[in-house]
C-alpha positions, 0 to 999 in steps of 0.5 A: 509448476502452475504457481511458479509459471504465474509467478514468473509471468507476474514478475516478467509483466512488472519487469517489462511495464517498469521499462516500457510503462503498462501500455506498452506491454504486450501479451506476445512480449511477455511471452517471449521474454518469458520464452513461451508460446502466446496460447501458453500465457493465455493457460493461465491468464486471459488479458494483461489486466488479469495478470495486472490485478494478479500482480496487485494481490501476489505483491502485496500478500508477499510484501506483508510476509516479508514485513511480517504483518499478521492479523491485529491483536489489539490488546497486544498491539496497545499493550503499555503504548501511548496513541503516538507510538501505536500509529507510529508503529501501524504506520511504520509496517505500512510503510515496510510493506510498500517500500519494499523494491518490487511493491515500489516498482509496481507502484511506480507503474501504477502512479504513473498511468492512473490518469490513463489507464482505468485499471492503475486508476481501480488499484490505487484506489482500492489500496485506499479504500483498503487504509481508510477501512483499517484505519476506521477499525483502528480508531474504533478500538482506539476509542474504546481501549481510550488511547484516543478520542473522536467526535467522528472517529469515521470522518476522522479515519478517512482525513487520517488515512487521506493525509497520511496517504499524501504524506507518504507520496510527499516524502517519496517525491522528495526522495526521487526529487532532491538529493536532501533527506525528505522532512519528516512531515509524517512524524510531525503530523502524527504527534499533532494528530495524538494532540488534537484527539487525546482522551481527557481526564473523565472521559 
């Protein structure tokens, strides 16, 4: 009862912020949409930051399940792969992971306050802290099964992760913005990145 009681407050609060935006949230509006006294809410979480920081972490365990995102093989995931289809493929299941509806609904809240809410400011900036640690991992072991080579492979990590990050939002805005199918920059960028970096013979 406990677990689903957080979850329908996790959801109830994304519900509730994608109308009215974070600040216009309440702990005594949650409880009532949920139909349950204040001190309940409180049971289980002691601010609505908290219930913030709990929805970051439920949403994205879920979205990776129902992405089916596993922990990294790398022999398995560079198994008979060029460089472009392994960062093709790692960016695609990132892409599935966020764009899914209730991700996407918590990142539109969040985009939309972090100039004026710190806590929208830290999550945003910890799912990118959180891409540019994969992506130094990812080159890493790039580097030493030779499917790509780096002069910095952790400077090349962060700009990697940087411009896909920018990419991504581009291509929402586009979508959001326009009628037109968005350019498919991220695929360009991609196959350019694969060619700037490709192991040469002896290396």
């Amino acid at each position: 009862m406990g677990t689903n009681r957080k979850e329908e407050i996790i959801l109830t609060t994304l519900e509730l912020a994608a109308e009215k935006g974070l600040a216009g949230v309440s702990m005594s509006m949650i409880a009532d949409k949920i139909g349950i006294k204040k001190p309940s809410l409180y049971k289980h979480f002691s601010s609505k930051d908290e219930i913030v920081e709990a929805m970051y972490q439920f949403l994205r365990d879920k979205s990776k399940e129902n992405a089916n995102i596993k922990p990294v093989d790398y022999s398995i995931l560079f198994s008979e792969k060029t460089a472009y289809e392994v960062l093709k493929g790692v960016m695609q299941g990132y892409i599935n992971m966020n764009h899914q509806e209730q991700m996407l609904t918590f990142y539109k809240v969040i985009y939309s306050e972090r100039s004026i809410q710190p806590m929208a400011a830290r999550i945003v900036a910890e799912e990118t802290e959180r891409m540019i640690i994969a992506t130094k991992q990812l080159f890493y072991a790039m580097e030493v099964h030779k499917l790509l080579h780096f002069e910095n492979a952790d400077m090349s990590a962060v700009s990697f992760a940087m411009t896909v990050h920018g990419l991504m939002d581009y291509e929402l805005d586009q979508k959001y913005g326009y009628d037109e199918a968005p350019k498919n920059l991220l695929d360009e960028y991609l196959k350019w990145f694969c060619e700037q970096n490709y192991v040469e013979a002896g290396d």
